[in-house]
PATORLO-59400 format. One record per residue: residue number from 1; x, y, z of N, C-alpha, C in turn. Coordinates in Angstrom, 1 decimal, padded with zeros to 4 digits, m for minus. Layout:
N
SITE    nr     n.px     n.py     n.pz    ca.px    ca.py    ca.pz     c.px     c.py     c.pz
SITE   NUM        X        Y        Z        X        Y        Z        X        Y        Z
...
//
This chain:
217
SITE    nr     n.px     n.py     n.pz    ca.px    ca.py    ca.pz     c.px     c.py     c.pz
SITE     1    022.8   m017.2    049.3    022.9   m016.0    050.1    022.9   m016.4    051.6
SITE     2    023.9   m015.5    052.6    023.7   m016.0    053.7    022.1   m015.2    054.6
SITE     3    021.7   m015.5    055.0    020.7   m014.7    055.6    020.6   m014.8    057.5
SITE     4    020.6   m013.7    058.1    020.9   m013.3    059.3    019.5   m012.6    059.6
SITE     5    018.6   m013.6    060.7    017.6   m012.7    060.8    018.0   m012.9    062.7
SITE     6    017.1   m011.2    062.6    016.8   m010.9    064.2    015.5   m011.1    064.2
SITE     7    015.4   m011.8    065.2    013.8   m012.2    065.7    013.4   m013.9    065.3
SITE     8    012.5   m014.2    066.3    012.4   m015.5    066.5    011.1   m016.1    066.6
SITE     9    010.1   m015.4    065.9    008.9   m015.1    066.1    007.7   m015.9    064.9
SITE    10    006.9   m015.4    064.9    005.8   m015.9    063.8    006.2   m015.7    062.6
SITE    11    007.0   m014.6    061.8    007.2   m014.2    060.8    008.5   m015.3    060.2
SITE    12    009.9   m015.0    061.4    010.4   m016.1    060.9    010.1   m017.4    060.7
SITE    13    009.2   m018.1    060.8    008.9   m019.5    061.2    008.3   m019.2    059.6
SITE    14    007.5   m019.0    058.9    007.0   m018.6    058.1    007.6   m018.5    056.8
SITE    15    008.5   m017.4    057.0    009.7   m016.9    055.6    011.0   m018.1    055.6
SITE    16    011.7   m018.4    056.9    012.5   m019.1    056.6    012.6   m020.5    056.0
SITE    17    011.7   m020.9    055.8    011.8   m022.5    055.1    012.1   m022.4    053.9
SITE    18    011.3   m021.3    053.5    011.1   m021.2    051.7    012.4   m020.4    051.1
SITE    19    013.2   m020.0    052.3    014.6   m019.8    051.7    015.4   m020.9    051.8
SITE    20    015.4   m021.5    053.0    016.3   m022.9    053.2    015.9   m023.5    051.7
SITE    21    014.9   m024.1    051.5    014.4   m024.8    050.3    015.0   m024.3    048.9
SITE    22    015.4   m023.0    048.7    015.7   m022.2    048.0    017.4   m022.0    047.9
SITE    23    017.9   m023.0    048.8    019.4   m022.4    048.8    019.7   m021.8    049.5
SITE    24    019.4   m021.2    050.7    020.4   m020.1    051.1    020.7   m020.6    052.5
SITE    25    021.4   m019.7    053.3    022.0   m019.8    054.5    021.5   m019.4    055.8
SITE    26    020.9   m020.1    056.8    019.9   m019.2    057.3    020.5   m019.0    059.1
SITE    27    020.7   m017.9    059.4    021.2   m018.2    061.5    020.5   m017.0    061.5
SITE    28    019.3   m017.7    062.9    018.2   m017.4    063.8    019.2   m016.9    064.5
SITE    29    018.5   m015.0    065.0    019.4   m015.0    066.7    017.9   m014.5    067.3
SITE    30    017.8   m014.7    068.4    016.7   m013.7    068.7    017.0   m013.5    070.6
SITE    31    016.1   m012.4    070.7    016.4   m011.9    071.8    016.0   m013.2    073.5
SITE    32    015.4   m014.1    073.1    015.4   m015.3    074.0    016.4   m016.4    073.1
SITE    33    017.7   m016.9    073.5    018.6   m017.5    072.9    017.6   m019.3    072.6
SITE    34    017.0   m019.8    074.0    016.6   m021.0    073.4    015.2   m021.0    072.7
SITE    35    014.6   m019.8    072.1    013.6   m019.8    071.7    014.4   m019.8    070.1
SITE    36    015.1   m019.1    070.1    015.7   m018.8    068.7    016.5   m020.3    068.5
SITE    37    016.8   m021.2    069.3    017.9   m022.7    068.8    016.4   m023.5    068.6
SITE    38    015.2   m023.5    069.2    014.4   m024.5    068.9    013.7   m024.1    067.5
SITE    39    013.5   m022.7    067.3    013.1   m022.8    066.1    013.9   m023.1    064.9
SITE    40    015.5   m022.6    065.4    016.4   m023.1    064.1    016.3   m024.8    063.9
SITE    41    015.8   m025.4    064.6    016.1   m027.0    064.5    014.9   m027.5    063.8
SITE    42    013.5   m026.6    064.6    012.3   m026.8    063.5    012.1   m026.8    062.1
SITE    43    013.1   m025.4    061.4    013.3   m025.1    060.2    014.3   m025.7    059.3
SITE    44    015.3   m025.8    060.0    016.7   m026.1    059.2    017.4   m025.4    059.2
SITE    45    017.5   m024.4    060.1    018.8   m023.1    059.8    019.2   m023.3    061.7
SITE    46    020.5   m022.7    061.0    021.8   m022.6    062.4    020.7   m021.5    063.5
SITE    47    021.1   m021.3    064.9    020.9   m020.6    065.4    022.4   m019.9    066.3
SITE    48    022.2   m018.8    066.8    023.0   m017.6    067.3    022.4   m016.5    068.2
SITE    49    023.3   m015.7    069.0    022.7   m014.7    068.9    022.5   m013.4    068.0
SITE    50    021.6   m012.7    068.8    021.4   m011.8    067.4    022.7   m011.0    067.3
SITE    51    023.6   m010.3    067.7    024.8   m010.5    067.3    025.7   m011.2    066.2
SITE    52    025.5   m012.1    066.5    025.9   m013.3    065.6    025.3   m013.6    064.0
SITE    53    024.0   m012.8    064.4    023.2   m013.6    063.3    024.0   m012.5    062.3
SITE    54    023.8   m011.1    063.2    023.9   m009.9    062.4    025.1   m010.0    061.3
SITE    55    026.0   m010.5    062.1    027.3   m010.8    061.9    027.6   m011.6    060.3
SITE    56    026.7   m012.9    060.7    026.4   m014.2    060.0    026.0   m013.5    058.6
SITE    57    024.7   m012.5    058.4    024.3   m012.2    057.2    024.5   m011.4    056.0
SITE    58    024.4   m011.7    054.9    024.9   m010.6    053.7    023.8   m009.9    054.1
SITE    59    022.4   m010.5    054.1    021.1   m010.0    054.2    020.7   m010.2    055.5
SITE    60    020.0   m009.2    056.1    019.5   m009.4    057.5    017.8   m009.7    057.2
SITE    61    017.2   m010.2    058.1    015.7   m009.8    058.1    015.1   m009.8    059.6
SITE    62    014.6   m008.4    059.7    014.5   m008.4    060.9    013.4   m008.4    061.3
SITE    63    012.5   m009.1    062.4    011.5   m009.4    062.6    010.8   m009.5    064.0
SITE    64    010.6   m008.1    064.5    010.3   m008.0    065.8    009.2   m007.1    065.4
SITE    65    008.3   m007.4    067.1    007.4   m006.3    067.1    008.6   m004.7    067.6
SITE    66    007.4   m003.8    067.3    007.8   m002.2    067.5    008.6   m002.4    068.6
SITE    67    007.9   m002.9    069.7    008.1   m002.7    071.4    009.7   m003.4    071.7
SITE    68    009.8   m003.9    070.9    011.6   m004.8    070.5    012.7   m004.6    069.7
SITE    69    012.2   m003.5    069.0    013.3   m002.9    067.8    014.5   m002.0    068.3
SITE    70    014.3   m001.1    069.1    015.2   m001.1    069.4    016.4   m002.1    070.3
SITE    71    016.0   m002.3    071.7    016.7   m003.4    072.1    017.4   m004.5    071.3
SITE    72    016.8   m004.7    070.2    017.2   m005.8    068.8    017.9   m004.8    068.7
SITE    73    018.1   m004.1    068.0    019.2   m003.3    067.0    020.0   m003.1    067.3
SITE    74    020.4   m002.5    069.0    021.4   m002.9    070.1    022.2   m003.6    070.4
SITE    75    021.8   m004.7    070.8    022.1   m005.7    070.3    022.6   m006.3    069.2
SITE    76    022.1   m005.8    068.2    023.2   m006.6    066.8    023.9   m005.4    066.2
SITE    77    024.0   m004.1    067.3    025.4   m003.6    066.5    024.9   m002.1    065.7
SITE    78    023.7   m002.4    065.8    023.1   m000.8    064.8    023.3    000.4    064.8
SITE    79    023.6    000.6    066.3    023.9    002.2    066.4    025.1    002.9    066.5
SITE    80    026.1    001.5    066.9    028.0    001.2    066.6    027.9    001.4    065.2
SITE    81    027.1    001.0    064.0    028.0    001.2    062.8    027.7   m000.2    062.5
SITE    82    027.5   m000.9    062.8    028.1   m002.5    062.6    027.7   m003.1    061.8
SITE    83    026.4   m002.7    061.2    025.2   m003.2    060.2    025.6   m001.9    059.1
SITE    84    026.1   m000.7    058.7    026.7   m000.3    057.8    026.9   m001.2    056.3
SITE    85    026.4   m001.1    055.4    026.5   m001.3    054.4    025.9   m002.9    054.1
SITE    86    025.3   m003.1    055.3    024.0   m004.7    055.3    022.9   m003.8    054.8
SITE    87    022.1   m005.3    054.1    020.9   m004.8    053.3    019.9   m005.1    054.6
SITE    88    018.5   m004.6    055.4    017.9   m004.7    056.6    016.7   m004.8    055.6
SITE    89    015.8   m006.2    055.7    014.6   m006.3    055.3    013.9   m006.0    056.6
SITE    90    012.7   m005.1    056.6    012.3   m004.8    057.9    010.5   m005.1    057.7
SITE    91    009.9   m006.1    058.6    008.7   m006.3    058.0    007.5   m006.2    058.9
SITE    92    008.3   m005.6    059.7    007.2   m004.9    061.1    006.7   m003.7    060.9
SITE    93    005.8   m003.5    061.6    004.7   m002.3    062.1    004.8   m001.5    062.9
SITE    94    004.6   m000.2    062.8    004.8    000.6    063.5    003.3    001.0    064.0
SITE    95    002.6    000.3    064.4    001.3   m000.2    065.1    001.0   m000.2    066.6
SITE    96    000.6    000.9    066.8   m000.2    000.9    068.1   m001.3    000.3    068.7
SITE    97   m001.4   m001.3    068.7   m002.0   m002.6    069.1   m003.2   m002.0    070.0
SITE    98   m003.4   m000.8    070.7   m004.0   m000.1    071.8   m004.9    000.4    070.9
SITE    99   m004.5    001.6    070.0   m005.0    002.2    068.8   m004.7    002.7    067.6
SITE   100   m005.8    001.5    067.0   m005.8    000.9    065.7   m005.5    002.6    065.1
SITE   101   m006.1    003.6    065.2   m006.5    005.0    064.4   m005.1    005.7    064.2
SITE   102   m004.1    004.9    065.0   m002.8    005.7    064.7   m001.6    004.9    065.0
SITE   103   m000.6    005.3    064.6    000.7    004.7    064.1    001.6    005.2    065.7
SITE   104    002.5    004.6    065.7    003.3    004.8    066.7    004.2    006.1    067.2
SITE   105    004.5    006.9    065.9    006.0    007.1    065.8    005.0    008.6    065.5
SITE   106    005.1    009.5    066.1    005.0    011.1    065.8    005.4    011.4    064.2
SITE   107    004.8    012.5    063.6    004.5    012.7    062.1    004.8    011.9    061.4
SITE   108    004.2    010.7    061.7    003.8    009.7    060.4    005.0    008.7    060.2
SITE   109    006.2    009.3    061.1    007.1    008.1    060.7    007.1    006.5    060.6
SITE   110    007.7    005.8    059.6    007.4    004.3    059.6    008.3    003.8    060.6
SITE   111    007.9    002.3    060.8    009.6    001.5    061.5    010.3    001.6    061.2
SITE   112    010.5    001.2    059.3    011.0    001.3    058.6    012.6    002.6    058.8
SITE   113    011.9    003.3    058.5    012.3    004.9    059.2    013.1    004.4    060.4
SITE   114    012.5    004.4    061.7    013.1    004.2    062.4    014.4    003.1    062.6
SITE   115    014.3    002.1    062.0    015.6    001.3    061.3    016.5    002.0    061.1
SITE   116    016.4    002.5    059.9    017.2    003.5    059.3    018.3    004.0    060.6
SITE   117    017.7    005.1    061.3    017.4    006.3    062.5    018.6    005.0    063.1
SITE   118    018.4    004.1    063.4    019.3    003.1    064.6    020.5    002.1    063.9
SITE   119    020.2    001.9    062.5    021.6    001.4    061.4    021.7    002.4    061.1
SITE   120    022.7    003.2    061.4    023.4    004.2    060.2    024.4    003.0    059.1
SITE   121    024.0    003.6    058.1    024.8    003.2    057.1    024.3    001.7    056.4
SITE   122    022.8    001.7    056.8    022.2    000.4    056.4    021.5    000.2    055.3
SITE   123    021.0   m001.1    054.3    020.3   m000.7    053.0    018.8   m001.1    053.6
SITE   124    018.0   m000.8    054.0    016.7   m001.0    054.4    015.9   m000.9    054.2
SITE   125    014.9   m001.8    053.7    013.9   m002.3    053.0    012.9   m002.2    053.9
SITE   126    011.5   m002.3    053.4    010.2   m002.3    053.9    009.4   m003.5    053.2
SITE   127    009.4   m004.6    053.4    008.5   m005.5    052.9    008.2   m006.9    053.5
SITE   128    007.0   m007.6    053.6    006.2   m008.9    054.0    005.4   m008.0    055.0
SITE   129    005.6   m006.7    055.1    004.8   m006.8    056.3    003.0   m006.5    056.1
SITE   130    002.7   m006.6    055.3    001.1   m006.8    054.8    000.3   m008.1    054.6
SITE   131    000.9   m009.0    055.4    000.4   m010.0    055.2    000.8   m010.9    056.7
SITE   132   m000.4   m011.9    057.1   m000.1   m012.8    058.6    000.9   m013.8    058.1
SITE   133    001.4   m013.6    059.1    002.6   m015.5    058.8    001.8   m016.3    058.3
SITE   134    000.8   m017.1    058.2    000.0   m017.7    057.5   m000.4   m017.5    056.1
SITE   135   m000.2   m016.4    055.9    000.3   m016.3    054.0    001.8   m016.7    053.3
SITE   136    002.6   m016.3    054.6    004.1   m016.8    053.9    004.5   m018.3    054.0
SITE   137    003.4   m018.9    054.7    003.9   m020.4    054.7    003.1   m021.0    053.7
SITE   138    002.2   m020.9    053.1    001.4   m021.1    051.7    002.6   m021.4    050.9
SITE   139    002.8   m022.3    049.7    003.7   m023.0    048.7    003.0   m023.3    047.4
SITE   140    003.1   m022.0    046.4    003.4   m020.7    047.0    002.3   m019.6    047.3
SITE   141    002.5   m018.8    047.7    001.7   m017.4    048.3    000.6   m017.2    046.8
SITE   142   m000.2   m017.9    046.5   m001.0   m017.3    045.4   m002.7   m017.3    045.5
SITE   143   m003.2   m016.3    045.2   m004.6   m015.9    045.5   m005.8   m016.0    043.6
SITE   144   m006.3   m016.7    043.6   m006.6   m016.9    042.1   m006.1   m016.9    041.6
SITE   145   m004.7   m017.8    041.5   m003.7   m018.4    040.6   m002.8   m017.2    040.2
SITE   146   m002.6   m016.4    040.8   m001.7   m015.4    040.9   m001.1   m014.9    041.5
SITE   147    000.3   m014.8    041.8    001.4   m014.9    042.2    001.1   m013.3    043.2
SITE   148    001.1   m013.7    045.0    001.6   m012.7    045.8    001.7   m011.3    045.5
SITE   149    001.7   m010.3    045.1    002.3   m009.3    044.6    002.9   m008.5    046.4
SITE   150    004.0   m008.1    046.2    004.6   m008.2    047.6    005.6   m006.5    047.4
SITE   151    004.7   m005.3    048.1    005.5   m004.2    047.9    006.0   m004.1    048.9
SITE   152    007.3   m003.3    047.8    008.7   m003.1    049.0    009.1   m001.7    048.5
SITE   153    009.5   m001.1    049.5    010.1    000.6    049.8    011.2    000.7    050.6
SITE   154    012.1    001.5    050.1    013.2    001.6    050.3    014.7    002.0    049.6
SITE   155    015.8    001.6    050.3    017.2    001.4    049.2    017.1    000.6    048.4
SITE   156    017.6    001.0    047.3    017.9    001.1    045.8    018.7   m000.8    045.7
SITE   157    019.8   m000.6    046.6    020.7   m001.7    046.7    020.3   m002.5    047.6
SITE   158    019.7   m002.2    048.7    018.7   m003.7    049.1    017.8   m004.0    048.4
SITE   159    017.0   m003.6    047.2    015.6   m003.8    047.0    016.4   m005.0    046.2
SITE   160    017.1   m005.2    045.8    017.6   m006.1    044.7    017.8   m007.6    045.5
SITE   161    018.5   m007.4    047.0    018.1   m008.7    047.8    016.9   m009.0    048.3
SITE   162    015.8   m007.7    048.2    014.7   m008.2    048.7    013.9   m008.8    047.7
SITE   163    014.1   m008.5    046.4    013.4   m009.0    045.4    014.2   m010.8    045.4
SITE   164    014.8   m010.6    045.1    015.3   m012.1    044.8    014.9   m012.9    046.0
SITE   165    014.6   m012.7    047.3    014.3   m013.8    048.3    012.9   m013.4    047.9
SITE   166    011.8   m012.9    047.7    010.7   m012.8    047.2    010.3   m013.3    046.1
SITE   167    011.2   m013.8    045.2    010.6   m014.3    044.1    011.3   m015.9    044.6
SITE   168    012.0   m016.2    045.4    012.1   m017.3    045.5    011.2   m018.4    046.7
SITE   169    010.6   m017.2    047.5    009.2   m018.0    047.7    007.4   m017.9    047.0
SITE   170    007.9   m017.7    046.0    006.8   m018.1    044.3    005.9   m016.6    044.6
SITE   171    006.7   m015.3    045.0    005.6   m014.4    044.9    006.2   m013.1    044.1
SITE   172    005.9   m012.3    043.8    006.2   m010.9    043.0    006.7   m009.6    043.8
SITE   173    007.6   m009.1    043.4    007.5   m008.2    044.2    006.9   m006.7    043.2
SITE   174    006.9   m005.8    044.3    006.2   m004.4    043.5    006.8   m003.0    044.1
SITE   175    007.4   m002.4    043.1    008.3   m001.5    044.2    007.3   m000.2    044.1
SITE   176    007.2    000.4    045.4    006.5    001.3    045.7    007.4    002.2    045.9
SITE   177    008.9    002.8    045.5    009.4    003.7    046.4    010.2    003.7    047.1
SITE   178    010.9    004.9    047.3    011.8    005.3    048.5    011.3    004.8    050.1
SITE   179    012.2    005.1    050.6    011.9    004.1    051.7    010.3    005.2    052.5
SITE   180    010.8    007.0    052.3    009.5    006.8    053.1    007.9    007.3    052.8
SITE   181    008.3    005.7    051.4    006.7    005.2    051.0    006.4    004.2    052.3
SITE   182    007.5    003.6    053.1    007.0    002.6    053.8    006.4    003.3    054.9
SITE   183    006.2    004.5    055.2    004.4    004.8    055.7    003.5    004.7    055.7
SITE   184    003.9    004.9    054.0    001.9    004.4    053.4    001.9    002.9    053.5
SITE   185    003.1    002.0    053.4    002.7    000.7    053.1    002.5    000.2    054.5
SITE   186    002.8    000.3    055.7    002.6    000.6    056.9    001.0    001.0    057.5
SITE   187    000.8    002.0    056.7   m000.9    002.3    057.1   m001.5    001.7    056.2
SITE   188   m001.3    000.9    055.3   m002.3   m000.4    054.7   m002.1   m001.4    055.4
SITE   189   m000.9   m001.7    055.8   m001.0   m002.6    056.9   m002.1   m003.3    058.0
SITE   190   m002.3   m001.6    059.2   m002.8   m001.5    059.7   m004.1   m001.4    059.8
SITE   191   m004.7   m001.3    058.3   m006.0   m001.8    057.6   m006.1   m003.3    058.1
SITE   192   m005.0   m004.4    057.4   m005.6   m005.5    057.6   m005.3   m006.2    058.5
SITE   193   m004.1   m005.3    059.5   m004.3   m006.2    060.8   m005.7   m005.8    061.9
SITE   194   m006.1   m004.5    061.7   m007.3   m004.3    062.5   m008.6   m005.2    062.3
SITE   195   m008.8   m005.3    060.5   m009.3   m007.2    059.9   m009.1   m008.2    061.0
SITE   196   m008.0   m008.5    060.8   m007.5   m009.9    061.4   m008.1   m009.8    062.6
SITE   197   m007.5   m008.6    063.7   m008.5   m008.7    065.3   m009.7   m008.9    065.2
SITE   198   m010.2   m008.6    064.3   m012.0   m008.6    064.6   m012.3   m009.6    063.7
SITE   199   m011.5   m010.4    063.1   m012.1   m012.0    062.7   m012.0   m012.3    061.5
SITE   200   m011.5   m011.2    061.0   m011.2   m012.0    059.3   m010.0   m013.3    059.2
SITE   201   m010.4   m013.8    058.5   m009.2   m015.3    058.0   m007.9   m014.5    057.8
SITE   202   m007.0   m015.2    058.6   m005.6   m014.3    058.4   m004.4   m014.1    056.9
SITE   203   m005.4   m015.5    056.0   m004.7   m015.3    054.7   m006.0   m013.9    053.9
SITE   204   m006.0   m013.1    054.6   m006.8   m012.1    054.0   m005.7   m011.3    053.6
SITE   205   m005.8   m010.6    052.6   m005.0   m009.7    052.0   m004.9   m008.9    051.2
SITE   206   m004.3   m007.9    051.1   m004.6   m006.5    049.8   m003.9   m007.5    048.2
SITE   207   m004.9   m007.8    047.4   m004.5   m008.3    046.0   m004.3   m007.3    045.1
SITE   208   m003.3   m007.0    044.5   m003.0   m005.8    043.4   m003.1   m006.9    042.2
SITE   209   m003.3   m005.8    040.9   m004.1   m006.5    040.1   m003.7   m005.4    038.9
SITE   210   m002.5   m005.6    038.3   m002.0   m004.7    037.2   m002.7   m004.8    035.8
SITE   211   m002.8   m003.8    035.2   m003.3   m003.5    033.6   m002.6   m004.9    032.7
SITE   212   m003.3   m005.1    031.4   m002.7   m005.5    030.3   m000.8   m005.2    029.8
SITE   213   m000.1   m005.8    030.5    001.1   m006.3    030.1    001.7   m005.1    031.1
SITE   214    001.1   m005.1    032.3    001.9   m004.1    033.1    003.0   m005.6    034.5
SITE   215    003.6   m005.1    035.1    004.6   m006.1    035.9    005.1   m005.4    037.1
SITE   216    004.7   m006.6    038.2    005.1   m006.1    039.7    006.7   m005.9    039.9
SITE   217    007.9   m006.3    038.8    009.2   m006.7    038.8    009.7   m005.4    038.9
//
């Protein structure tokens, strides 16, 4: 699979190895060009700009904070049409870092959502984002010998590339939904990043824990 992420940050450093390792195809763009070529050299994947990467990917993954989503999306084309019919794994927060008690976006909307709102014609996904980079670089992601459970919300026809790069770094995925479940997955989020600030270990995390012969698949 080719994979085209925007952003250059904690999350990429994180996700992208365990796809390289996995086969796929990976070009870094991000919004500082040599911060995005040093990390591609770190990892093993090409670097570009985000343009380029957008360009580059069957699959995008986009990976900015709130305060950069848009300018990112702009940039690679989102509100031209250009990302039309790309699958957008989106694994950011719509988190008000000032105050924890509330979400960014007026009635409840997710990033997620806002994605949407800025690719028309995109398949957009909601998922990794309940967890610190320091969980996705674990090999693999497992908590008492059980596999990540990793929920995603959204399109129908991305969920199918978000599941496959999710099971190919050793974790589960769990579909929660249309895409705007990714509010609620969004305000669990913001449970465990308010955790993290005030001192919990950052592989802390919401463990789901299904019935007798029930499946996150």
């Amino acid at each position: 699979m080719r994979i085209g992420v925007l952003g250059a940050g904690r999350m990429t450093e994180a996700l992208v190895p365990g796809w390289i390792r996995a086969g796929h195809d990976v070009l870094i763009g991000g919004r500082t060009p040599a911060k995005a070529e040093d990390l591609a050299q770190r990892v093993g994947a090409k670097a570009g700009t985000l343009r380029e990467a957008a360009e580059f990917g069957d699959v995008l993954l986009l990976a900015v904070l709130l305060a950069g989503l848009e300018e990112t999306l702009v940039a690679a084309g989102g509100p031209e049409g250009a990302l039309a019919g790309k699958t957008i794994i989106d694994c950011g927060n719509a988190v008000d870092l000032s105050d924890f008690s509330r979400i960014a976006f007026e009635g409840g909307m997710s990033m997620a959502e806002e994605v949407a709102r800025l690719a028309p014609g995109a398949h957009v996904v909601k998922a990794f984002n309940q967890a610190h980079g320091d969980v996705w670089k674990m090999r693999p992601p497992a908590f008492d010998g059980r596999p990540f459970a990793v929920p995603i919300a959204g399109d129908e026809e991305g969920k199918a590339a978000a599941r496959t790069l999710i099971t190919d770094l050793g974790a589960e995925s769990l579909d929660a939904g249309d895409l705007t479940q990714a509010r609620h997955l969004e305000a669990m989020a913001i449970i465990v990043i308010r955790l993290l600030f005030s001192g919990y270990d950052p592989l802390s995390v919401f463990a789901f824990t299904g019935g007798t012969g029930a499946t996150t698949t």
